[in-house]
N, C-alpha and C positions, 0 to 999 in steps of 0.2 A: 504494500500500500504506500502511494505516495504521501506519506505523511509528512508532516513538519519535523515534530519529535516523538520517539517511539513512548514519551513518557504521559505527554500532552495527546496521543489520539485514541484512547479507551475511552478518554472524559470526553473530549471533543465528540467522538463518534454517537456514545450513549444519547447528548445533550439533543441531539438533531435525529437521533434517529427517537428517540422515547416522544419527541413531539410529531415526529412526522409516521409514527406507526409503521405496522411493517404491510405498505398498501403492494399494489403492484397483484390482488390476487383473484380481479373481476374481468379482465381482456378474455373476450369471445375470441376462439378461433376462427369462428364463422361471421365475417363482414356483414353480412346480413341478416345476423342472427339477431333478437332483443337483447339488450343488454340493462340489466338493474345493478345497482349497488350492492357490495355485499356487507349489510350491518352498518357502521358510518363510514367506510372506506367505499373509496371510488377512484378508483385508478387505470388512467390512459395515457398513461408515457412509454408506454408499450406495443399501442395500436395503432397503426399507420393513420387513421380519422380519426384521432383521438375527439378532437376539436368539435369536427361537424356531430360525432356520437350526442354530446355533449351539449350543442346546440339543440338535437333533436329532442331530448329529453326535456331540456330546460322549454323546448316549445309545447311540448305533450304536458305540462305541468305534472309532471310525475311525482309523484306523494312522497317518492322512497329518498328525493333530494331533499325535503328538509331536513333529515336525520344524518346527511352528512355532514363529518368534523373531518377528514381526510381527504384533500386532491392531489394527485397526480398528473400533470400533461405535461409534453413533450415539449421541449424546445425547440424543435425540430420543424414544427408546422408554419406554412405560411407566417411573415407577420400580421399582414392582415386579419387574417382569419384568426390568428389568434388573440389580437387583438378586439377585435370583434366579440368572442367567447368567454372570455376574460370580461366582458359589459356585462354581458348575464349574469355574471357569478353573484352579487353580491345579493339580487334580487329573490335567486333560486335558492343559494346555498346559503341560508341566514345563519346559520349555527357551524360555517365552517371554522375551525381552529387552526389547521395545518394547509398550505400551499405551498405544494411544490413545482419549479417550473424549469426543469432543465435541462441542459443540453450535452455534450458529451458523449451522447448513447449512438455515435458513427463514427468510422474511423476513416482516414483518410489514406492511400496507397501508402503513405510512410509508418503509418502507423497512430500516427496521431489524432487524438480528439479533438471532432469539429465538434465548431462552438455552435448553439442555438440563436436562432434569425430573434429572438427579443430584444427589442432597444428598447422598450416606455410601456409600460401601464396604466390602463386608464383611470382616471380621477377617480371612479365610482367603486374601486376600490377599498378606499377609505373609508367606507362605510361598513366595513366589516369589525362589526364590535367586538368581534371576541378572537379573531386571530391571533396567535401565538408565537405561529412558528412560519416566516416566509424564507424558502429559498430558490435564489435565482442564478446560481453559478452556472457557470461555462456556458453563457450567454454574452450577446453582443452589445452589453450597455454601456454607455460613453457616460451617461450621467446619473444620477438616481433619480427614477419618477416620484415627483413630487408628492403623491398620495405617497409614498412610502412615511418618511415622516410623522405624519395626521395617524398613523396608525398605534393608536396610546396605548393598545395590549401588547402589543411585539414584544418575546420573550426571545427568541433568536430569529438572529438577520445571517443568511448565507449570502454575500456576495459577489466569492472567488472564481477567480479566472475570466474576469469580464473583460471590459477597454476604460473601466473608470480613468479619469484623470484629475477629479475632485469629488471630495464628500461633502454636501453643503451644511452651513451651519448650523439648519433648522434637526437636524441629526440627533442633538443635544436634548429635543423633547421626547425622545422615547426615554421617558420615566421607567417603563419596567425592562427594557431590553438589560438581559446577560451575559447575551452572546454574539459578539457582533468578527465573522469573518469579511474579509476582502482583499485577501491575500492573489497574487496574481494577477495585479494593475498596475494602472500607470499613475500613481498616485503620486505625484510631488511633494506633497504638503498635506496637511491633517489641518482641519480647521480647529480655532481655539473652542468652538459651543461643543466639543467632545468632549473635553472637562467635567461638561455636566452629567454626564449619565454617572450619575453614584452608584446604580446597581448592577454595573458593567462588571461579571468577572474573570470572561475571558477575553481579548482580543487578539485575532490573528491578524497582520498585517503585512506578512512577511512576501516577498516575492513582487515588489514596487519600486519605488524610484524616492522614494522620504532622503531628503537630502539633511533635515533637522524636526525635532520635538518640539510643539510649542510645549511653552512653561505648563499650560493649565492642564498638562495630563496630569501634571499632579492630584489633581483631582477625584481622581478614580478611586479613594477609596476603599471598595470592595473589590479593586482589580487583583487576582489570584495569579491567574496568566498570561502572559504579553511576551508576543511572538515579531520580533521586529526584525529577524534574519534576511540574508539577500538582498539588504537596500544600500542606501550611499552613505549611510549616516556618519557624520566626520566628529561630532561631540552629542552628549546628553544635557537634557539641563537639569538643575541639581533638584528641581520639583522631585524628578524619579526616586529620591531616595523618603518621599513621603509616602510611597505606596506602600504603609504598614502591612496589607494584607497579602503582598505579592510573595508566592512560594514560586516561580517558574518566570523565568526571566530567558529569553534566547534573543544573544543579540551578534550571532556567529556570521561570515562574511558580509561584513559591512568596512569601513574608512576609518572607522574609531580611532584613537591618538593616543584617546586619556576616557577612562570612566570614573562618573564623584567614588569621592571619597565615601559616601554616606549608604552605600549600597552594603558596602559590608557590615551594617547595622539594620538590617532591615533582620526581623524577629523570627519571620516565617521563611527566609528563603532557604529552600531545597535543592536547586540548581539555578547557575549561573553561566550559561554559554557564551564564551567571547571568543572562541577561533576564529582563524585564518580575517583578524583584524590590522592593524597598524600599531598595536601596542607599544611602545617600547618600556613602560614602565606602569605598575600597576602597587594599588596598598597593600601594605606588607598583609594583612589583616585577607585581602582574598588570595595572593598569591600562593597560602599556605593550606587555604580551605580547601576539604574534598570535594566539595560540589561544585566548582569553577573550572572548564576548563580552558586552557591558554592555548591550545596547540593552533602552530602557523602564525604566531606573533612573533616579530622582531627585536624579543626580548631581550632586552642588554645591550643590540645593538646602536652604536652613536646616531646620532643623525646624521642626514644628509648631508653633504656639504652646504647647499643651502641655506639651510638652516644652524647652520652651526655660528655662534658668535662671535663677531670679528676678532680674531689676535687666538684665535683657540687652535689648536692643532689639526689639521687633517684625515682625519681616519682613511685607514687602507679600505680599498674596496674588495668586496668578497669575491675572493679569489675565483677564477672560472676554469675548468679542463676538461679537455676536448682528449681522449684517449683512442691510441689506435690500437690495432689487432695486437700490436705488439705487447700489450700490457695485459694484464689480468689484474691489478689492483694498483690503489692509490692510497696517499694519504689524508686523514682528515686532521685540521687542527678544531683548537675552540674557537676558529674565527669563522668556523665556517666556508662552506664552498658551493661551487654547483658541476656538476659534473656530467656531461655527456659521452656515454661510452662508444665504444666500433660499431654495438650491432642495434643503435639508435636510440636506447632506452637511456632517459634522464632520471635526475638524483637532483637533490638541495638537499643540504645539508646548515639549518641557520644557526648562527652563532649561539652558541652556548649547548649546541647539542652534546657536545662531548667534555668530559670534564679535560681531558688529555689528549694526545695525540694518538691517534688509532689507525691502522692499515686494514683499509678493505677491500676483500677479494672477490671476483666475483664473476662465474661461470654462468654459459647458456648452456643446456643440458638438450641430449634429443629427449622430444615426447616421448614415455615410455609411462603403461598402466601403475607400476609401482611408484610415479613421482605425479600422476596426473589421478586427482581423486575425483572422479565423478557421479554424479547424480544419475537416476537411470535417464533422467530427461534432459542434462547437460549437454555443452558440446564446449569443446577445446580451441580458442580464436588465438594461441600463443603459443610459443616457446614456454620453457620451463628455466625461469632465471634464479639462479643463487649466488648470497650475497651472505658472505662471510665477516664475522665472526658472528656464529650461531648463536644467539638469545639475548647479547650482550643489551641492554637497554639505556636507550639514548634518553638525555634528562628533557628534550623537546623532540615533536614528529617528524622524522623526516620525509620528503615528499619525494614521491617514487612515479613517473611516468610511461608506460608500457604501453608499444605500439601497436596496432594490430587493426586491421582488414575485417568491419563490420561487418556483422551477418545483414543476409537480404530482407529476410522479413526480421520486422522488431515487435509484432503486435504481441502484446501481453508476455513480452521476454524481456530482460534487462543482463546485461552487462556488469559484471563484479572482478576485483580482484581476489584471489583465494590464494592462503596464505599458511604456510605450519606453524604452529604456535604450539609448546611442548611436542603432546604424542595425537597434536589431533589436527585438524582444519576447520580455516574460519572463512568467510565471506567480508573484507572489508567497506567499509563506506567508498563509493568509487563515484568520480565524476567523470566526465567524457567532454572530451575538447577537439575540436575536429584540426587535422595539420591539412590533411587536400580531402575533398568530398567524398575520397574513395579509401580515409587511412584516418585512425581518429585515435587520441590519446585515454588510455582508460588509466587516470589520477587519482592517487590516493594515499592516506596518511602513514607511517609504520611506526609501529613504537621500538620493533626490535628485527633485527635481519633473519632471514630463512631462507624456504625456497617461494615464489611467488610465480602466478599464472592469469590470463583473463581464461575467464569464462563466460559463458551464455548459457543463463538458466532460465528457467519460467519463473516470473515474477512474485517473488517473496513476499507474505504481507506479514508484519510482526505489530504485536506490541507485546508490552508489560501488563499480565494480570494484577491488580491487586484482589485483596480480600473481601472489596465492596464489589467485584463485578465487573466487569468490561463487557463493551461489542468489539468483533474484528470482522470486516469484509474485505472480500478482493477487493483493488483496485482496476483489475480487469473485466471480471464476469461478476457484477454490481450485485446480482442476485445471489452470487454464493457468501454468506455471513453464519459465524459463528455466535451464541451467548452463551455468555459467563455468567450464572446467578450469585449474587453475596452467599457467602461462603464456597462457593467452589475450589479455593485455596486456606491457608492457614497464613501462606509465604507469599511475597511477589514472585511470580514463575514471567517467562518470557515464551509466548507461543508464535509461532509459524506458520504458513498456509501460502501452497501452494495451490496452483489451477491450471489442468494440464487439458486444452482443447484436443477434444476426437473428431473423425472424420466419418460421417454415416454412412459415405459410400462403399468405402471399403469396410465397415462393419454389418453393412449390407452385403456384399460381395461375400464376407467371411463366412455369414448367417445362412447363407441363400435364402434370404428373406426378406422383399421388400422394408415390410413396413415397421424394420426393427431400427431401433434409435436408442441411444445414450446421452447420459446427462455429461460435460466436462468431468477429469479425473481430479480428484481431491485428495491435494495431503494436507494430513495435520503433524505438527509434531512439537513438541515442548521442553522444556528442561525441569529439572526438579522430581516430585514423585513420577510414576508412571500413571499414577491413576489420580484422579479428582473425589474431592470430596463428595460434591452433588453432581447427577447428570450437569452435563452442557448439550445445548441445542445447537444439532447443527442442519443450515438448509441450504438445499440441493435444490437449480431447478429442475424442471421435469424435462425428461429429453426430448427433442424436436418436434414436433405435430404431435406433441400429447397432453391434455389438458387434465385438470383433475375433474372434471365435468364429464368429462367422455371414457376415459381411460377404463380399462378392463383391470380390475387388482391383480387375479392372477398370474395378469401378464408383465407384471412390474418386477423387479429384483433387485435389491441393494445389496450389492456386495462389497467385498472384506478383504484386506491383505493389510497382514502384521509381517513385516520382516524378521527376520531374514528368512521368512518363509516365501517361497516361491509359488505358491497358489492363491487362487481368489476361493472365498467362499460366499456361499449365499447365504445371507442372515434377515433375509426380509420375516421369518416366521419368527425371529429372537428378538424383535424391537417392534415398536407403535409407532410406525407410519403416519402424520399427520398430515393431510394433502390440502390444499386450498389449490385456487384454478392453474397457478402457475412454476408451486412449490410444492414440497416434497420437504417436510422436518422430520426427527426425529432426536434422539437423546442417547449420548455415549458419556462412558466416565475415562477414556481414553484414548489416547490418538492414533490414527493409521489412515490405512487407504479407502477412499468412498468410491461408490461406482454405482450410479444407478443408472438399470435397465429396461428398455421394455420392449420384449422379444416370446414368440409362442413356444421358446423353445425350456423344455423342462430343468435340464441341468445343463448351467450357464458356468459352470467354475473354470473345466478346462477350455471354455470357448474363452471366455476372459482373461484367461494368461496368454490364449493365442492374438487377442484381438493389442492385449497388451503390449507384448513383444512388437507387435508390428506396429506401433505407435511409435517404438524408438528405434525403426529401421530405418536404414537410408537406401537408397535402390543406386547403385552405382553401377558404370564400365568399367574392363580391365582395357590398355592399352599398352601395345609393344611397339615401337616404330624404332627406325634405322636410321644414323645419317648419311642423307643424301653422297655425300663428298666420301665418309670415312663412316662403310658399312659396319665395322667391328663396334664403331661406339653405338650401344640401345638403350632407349629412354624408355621406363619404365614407369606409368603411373596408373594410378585409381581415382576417378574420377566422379561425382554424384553426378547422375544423369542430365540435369539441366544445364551443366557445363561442358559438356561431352561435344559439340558441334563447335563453340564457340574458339575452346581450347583447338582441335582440330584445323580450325581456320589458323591459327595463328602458324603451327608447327609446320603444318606441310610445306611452306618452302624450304625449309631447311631437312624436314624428314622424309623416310616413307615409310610405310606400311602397312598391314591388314585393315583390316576391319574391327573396329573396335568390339570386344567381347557381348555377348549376351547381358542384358540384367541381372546382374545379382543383387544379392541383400547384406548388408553388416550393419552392426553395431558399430556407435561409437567407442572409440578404443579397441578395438577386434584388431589383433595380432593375424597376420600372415603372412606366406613368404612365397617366391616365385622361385624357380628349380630351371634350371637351361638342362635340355635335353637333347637327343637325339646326335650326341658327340660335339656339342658344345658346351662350354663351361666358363665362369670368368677369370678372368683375364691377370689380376693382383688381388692381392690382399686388401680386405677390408674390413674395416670396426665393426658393419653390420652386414658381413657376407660370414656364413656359419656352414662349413662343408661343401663352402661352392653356390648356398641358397642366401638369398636376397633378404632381408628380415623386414616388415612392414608393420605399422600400426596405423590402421583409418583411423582420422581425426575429420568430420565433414566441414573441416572450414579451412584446413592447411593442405600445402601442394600434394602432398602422398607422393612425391615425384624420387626417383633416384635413377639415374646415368652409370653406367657400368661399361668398361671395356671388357668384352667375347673373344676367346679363340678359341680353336680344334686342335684335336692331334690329328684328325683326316687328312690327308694330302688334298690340297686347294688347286695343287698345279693340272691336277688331273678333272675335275668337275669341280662344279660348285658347293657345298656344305649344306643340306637342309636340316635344318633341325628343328627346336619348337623351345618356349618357355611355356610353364605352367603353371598357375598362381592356386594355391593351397590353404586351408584356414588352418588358424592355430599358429604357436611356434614350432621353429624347426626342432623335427621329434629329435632323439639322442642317437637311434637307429636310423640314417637316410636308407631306403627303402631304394631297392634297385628301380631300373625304368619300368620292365615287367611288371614288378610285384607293385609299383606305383600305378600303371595303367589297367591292372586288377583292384585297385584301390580306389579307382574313381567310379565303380559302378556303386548302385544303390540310394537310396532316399538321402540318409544319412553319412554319405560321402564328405571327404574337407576338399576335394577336388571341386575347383570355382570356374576355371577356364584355360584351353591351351591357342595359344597364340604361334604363328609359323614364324620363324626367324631363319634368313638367308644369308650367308656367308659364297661372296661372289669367287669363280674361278679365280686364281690368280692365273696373269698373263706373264710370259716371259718380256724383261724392259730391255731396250735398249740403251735407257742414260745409265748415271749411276743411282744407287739407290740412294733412299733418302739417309747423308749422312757419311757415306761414299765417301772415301780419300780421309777421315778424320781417324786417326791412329787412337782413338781414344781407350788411355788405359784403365781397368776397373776403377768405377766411379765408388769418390770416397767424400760424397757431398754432405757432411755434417758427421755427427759418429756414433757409436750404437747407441749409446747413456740416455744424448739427447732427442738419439733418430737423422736418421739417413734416409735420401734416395737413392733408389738403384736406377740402375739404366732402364729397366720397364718400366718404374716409376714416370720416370724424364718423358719415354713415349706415351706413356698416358697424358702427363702434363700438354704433348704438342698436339694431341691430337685434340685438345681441349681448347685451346687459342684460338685456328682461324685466321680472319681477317686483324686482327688486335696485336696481331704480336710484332709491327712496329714500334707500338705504343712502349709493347712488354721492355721488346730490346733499348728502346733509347730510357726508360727507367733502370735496366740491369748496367748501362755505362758505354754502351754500342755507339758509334758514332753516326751524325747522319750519310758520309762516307761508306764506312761499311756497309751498312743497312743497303744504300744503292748499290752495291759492289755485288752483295747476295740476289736483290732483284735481277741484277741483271746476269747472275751467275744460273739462277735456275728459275728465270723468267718463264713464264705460262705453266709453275712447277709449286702453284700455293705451297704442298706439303713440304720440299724440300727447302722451300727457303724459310717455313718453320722449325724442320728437323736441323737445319746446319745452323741456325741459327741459336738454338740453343743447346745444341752437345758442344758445339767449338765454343759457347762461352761455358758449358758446364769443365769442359778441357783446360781450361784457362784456372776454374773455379778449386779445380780436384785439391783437397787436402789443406784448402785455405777455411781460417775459422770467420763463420756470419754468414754462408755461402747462400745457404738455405733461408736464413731469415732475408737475405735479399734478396732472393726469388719473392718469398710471400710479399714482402713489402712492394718489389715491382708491380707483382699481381691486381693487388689492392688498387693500387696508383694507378692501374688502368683500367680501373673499374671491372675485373674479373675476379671479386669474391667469390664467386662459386669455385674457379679453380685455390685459392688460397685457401679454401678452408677443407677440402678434398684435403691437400696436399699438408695441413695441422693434420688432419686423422690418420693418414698415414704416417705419419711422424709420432703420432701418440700413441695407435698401434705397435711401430717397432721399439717405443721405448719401454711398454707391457712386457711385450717380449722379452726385451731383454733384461729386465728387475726378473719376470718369472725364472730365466733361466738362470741369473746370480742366484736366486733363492733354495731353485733345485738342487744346485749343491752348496747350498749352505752358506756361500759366499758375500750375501747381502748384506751391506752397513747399515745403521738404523735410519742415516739420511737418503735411504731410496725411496722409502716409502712417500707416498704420495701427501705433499704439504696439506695440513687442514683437515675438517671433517670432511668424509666422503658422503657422498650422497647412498641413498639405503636400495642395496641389491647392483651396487656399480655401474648406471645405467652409462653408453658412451656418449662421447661430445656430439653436440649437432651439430650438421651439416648445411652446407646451403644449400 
């Protein structure tokens, strides 16, 4: 749930929803059907005619509208017309208490909620004496309609998310209002007749443009809560520290400098939010308090030089570094730093974070299941970063930036950093900042280093229980909410709720059954005891064209999954079902998986782990292709099928071949490997080649892509080479299975056989010139040494066959002259490959035996913008120096300084690649 603070939305939620009832439970499926009220609720923010319904009644004088105290409509309707319909109300619906009017309820192809077409309300409005509760968010109001005011019962005013740019002063007459949101505007200014509302005791405000306070909020009184986050506010005025009553104060990204001194006397405050402000100095009296938090202030640090007073010294500026591949760690002082490393991800680091000087190190990891924890409904948007020293705790947050290539759809999913913290993971506060439309920063706070990753999960809703009771609802699917009755705890517990959208076609498809349908999947889940002291209520809507007016019981099913069990059960005979036209409640004293159905079919448990599973599949191709120029090198990837043509377009000039694989199905995180057959095999060693097989893990949001060089023992000179690659689930077994017993291994249901792909190895011709490399006397290459790792001379050929056109670039970064460079062209002119092979064995010839040999290849690499070769060319280096620790070890010969510096990451996963 988009909330403010996870502390402030149980109250908030309760206050607006205890007034506006739980309506939403009278909408006819049938447009043409009659439609009455059910009881005093009357709700049509759900029914495409809400309006006209509405008018027709109010023209029939229908008896059952004066016993309404609950409306519902749609933001969404013509203005006109709703405007129009909204003149009736006051006439028909004399004893209404509650109106609600909003918008929201459509989403836009980004994802986003559009706002409702309401700009003004009609005067006759204000004729409604007993109104209590108006809300008009996510609507398109620029001003407040002037019957709002006039309305002297108003007990909560909803606002939020409109185009306000002023509140007028007549605002101050509502005598009883308590709740007054408008957070989500363009509010500059607060007028001073705000002062007056004494019985005001929440205000949200936050998500504006408030540049300053007038003094008379002093005023308030009975203000508890006051939410002024997300605006520009540059000072407070010291009135604030008269609001005796105020327990909840949030006044976190905003301009701040300085807050009074008198706030730290205030009797009731329980929390005090001042993050990511402009602090630099605060009273001693909150900086020590547990309920204040500081984090993202420039605490300690001097002022600007601007502001600094004439004849005073100049403060250094916080130092900045830019690190290349070359490095794995840096230093930090207490002055602070900001740091951008090789592989793009930023760091801050603000003064006073460290009490000392500290070295931090810090590796990308490849994805691998043991370092990536995921949800069944996650997906993987990053690399896996760690940042050493493990737990150590900085005395301020440092700010952590992580790049990463936004999923396509965003509707009802959000974006987190996840993080290890001791023996577990956590979901950080994350915000998102966009670097190009197509690459966006997911930001956020750390208290201590670990391993860190983005993810994309289904949108979280949490708050804090207390012992009085809370609501929780999605912020996605508005109709799924939780109650908490007084006493359902002893303790504050902190709950979770997830909402996992189904698809009825393919649960259709599964069923063979038309007219079967599901409600969205539901998790709950809490901390603290496992079970509650009193039921909680929790409601589900009913799933797709099923109303509780029509609906057969029989054919209804809520089912059941408690982990780490792996089945659904049917429990519709164990619980009291309560239906109304829209919903589906019922009552649990602990948390797990919901699921309701409604299908003719008798036993739904094993169809529901199937229909489950397939909710977290992804339907991908395999792809093997060649390059065009240099057959040996094959590009290897798995791809989700809606990227399959596009990627395709890109490759083929430079690739060829088959036809991309059949559909299959994986999980996220699903391990598998591809096998070259048919008398081909690869080529060198590598980090994640295991017996010759290729090692893989789907991620659906990262390339899956890996490049390998192929060769045979076949003789080429005689025919061509056919063989095939084979892509396989699981990891590579212990036993590699001959070809045979492997091609008897892919028959049956249950096969890990996915697909085989043809790969061609072209005749070789007899050449006329000399080969590539020809006339170079070159002696066994001795390019760096075993400790730190060497290349060999296949090594070297894989490097040239990875270049191409670039390796101008390569050679006048390795020290080549532009001289030579033309001297090579013109030596093996219309000869691309040889004037990459002579060009870099005669400088490797050159290089033999000389120490940094190797780190000047990578560095040239880099400098010509071919990371992908330099970071090949680290895992092979990191490879042979495994090797060779393992073989000092084997006989015993290993010093305690070979071990690998630092904590290792858990089950040794290897470096990633590009």
């Amino acid at each position: 749930m988009a909330a403010v603070e996870e502390e402030l939305e149980p109250q908030v939620a309760a206050a607006g929803d205890a007034a506006a009832g739980d309506a939403a439970d009278t909408v006819d499926a049938d447009p043409g059907a009659p439609l009455l009220p059910a009881g005093n609720r009357l709700s049509l923010d759900l029914h495409p005619r809400g309006c006209r319904r509405l008018l027709h009644l109010c023209a029939q004088r229908t008896p059952q509208l004066q016993e309404v105290e609950f409306l519902q409509l749609s933001g969404h309707e013509d203005a006109l017309l709703l405007e129009a319909t909204l003149a009736r109300v006051p006439e028909s619906l004399p004893h209404l208490r509650s109106l609600v009017i909003k918008g929201g309820q459509h989403w836009d192809a980004q994802g986003s909620c559009v706002r409702g077409s309401l700009t003004t309300l009609p005067a006759s409005l204000s004729g409604l004496a007993r109104l209590v509760h108006l809300d008009l968010s996510f609507n398109s109001l620029e001003t407040l309609p002037a019957c709002v005011p006039r309305m002297s019962s108003l007990d909560s005013l909803l606002l939020s998310h409109n185009r306000l740019s002023e509140l007028p002063a007549a605002l101050g007459a509502l005598s009883a209002l308590t709740f007054l949101s408008a957070a989500h505007n363009r509010l500059p200014t607060l007028p001073p007749g705000l002062g007056a509302l004494r019985t005001l005791r929440r205000l949200d405000l936050s998500e504006n443009l408030l540049g300053a306070l007038p003094s008379e909020i002093g005023g308030l009184r009975g203000l508890e809560e006051l939410n002024l986050a997300c605006n520009r506010l540059q000072s407070l005025p010291a009135s604030l520290a008269e609001l005796r009553s105020l327990q909840f104060l949030v006044l976190h990204s905003n301009l701040l400098a300085a807050v009074p001194t008198g706030l730290a006397r205030l009797p009731l405050l329980a929390r005090l939010d001042l993050r990511d402000n402009q602090l630099r100095d605060v009273p001693p009296e909150l900086l020590d308090a547990p309920f204040v938090r500081l984090q993202g202030n420039p605490l300690g640090e001097p002022l600007p030089d601007s502001c600094s007073p004439p004849g005073s010294p100049v403060a250094p500026e916080m130092p900045r570094l830019f690190l290349t591949s070359d490095f794995d760690s840096f230093p930090v002082t207490p002055h602070g730093c900001s740091v951008t490393l090789a592989c793009g991800i930023r760091l801050r680091f603000p003064a006073g974070a460290t009490a000392h000087s500290v070295t931090i190190r810090y590796r990308l990891w490849l994805p691998e299941p043991c370092l990536v924890p995921l949800g069944p409904h996650d997906s993987l948007l990053s690399g896996v970063l760690e940042l050493q020293p493990h737990g150590v705790a900085f005395q301020q947050g440092v700010d952590l930036w992580l790049l990463f290539v936004p999923p396509r759809s965003w509707r009802c999913r959000e974006v987190v950093v996840r993080t290890r913290s001791e023996d577990s993971w956590r979901d950080l506060e994350t915000h998102l900042e966009e670097e190009t439309p197509k690459r966006l920063w997911a930001h956020c706070q750390v208290p201590h280093f670990s391993w860190f990753l983005v993810v994309s999960r289904p949108v979280c809703n949490s708050c804090l229980v207390p012992p009085e009771g809370a609501l929780l609802w999605s912020s996605g699917h508005p109709g799924v909410k939780v109650t908490f009755p007084p006493g359902a705890t002893e303790e504050p517990r902190h709950v979770s709720m997830q909402v996992v959208r189904t698809v009825g076609q393919e649960l259709q498809a599964l069923l063979e059954e038309p007219g079967a349908a599901a409600s969205p999947l539901l998790c709950l889940s809490q901390s603290g005891p496992s079970s509650f002291l009193r039921p909680v209520t929790v409601q589900l809507p009913l799933p797709p064209g099923v109303t509780g007016l029509s609906l057969d019981r029989t054919r209804l099913h809520l089912l059941y999954r408690a982990p780490p069990a792996a089945t659904w059960d049917d429990i519709t005979a164990q619980v009291a079902l309560e239906l109304t036209h829209l919903y589906a409640r019922f009552q649990v004293t602990h948390f797990s998986w919901y699921w309701l159905w409604y299908t003719t079919k008798a036993c739904v448990g094993g169809l529901a782990q199937k229909a489950w599973q397939r909710l977290r599949l992804h339907r991908v191709n395999l792809i093997a292709l060649q390059r065009r120029r240099d057959p040996e090198q094959v590009l290897l990837q798995c791809l989700p099928r809606n990227k399959v043509d596009a990627t395709l377009r890109r490759l083929l000039e430079r690739y060829r071949g088959p036809e991309p694989s059949d559909t299959v199905e994986m999980f996220e995180g699903e391990k598998f490997f591809a096998a070259f057959e048919g008398g081909i095999d690869v080529d060198a060693d590598r980090p994640d080649c295991v017996q010759g097989r290729m090692c893989f893990v789907f991620y659906s949001h990262l390339k899956n892509l890996k490049e390998v060089y192929v060769t045979t023992t076949l003789d080429r000179r005689a025919q061509a080479v056919r063989g095939q690659v084979s892509f396989y689930r699981g990891a590579v077994p212990e036993e590699v299975p001959e070809e045979a017993e492997a091609a008897r291994l892919r028959k049956g249901a249950d096969a890990l056989w996915m697909a085989t792909l043809p790969i061609k190895l072209p005749r070789l011709h007899r050449s006329t010139g000399p080969a590539p490399g020809a006339g170079l006397t070159l002696a066994p290459l001795n390019l760096g040494d075993a400790e730190t790792g060497f290349l060999t001379q296949s090594n070297l050929l894989n490097v040239a066959g990875r270049l191409g056109p670039d390796w101008p670039a390569v050679a006048l970064h390795l020290g080549l002259s532009y001289q030579e460079l033309q001297r090579i062209r013109h030596e093996f002119r219309d000869d691309l490959d040889g004037q990459i092979h002579h060009m870099l064995f005669s400088w490797a010839e050159r290089q033999a035996g000389q120490p940094g040999a190797v780190g000047l290849l990578v560095q040239a690499l880099e400098q010509s913008d071919r990371r992908d070769v330099a970071e090949e060319v680290r895992a092979i280096l990191e490879l042979g120096r495994h090797k060779y620790q393992d073989g000092i070890r084997r006989t015993s010969l290993a010093p305690q300084d070979l071990a690998p510096p630092g904590p290792r990451a858990p089950q040794s996963p290897e470096p990633a690649q590009a």
